[in-house]
N, C-alpha and C positions, 0 to 999 in steps of 0.2 A: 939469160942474165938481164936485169933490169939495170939499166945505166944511166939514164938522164935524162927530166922532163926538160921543158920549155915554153914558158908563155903561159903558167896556168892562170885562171881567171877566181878570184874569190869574192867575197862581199864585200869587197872596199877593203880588205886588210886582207895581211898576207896568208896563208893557209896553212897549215901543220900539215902536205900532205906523208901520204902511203900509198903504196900498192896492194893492191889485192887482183890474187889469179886463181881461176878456175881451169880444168880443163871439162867442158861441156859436152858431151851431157854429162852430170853429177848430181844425180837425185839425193846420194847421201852427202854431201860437199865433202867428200873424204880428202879431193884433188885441191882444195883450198891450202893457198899458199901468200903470206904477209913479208912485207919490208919494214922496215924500220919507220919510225916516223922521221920526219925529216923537218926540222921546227922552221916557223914563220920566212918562208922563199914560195916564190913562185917558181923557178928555178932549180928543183932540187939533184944532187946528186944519190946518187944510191949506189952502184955498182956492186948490187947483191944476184947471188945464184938462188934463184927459184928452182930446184930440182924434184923432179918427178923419175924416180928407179922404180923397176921391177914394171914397167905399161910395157906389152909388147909394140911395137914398130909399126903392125898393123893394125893395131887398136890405135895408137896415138894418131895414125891417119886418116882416121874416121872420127875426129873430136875438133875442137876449136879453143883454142886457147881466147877466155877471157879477161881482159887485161881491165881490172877499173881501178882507180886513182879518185882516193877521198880523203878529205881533210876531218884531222881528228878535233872532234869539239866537245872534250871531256863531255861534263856528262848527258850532254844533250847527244840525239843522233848526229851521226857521221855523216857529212854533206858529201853526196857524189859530186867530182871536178869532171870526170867525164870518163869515158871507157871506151874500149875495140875490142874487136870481134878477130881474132886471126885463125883463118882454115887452116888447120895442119898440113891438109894435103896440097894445098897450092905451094909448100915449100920443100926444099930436098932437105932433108932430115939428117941427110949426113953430112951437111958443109952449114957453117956459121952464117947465118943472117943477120947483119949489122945495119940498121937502117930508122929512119924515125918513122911512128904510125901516129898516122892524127884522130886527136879521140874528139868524140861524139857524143852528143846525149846519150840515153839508153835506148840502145835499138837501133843507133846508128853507127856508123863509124867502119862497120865491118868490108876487112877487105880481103 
């Protein structure tokens, strides 16, 4: 479940962000999964279910959940605000991980 950013940084005005996740590796981005936009906040709420059924347990252990966060800029590109990297398997997959993760440029961030 995606719940709540904090402190994002835009071009001097506030940003329209979303989420966007992955679970990686994903050659076909079949694991791609969106939020809502969330209009002009740096701040936003979402409390949306990103749900992945039918991955077994120990596939999902072996993947990384890609977490990025961009601002929609009609019709220009989508500016990245920043993203993380979360191993699956450093987490128990049977009990709820509540917690904030600080994003990163691209390539950073991963914990």
């Amino acid at each position: 479940m995606v719940m709540h950013i904090r402190g994002l940084v835009g071009d001097g005005n506030d940003p329209d962000p979303y989420v966007k996740t992955y679970l990686l590796p994903d050659p076909q981005k079949t694991t791609k999964r969106k939020t809502k936009v969330a209009r002009k906040t740096c701040n936003p709420t979402y409390n949306e279910m990103l749900v992945y059924d039918g991955i077994p347990r120990g596939d999902l252990e072996q993947r990384e959940l890609r977490l990025s966060v961009l601002s929609e800029e009609g019709f220009w590109e989508n500016i990245l605000l920043g993203e993380v990297g979360i191993r699956l398997r450093d987490l128990d997959l049977a009990q709820e991980k509540m917690g904030w993760f600080a994003l990163g440029s691209r390539g950073h961030g991963t914990l």
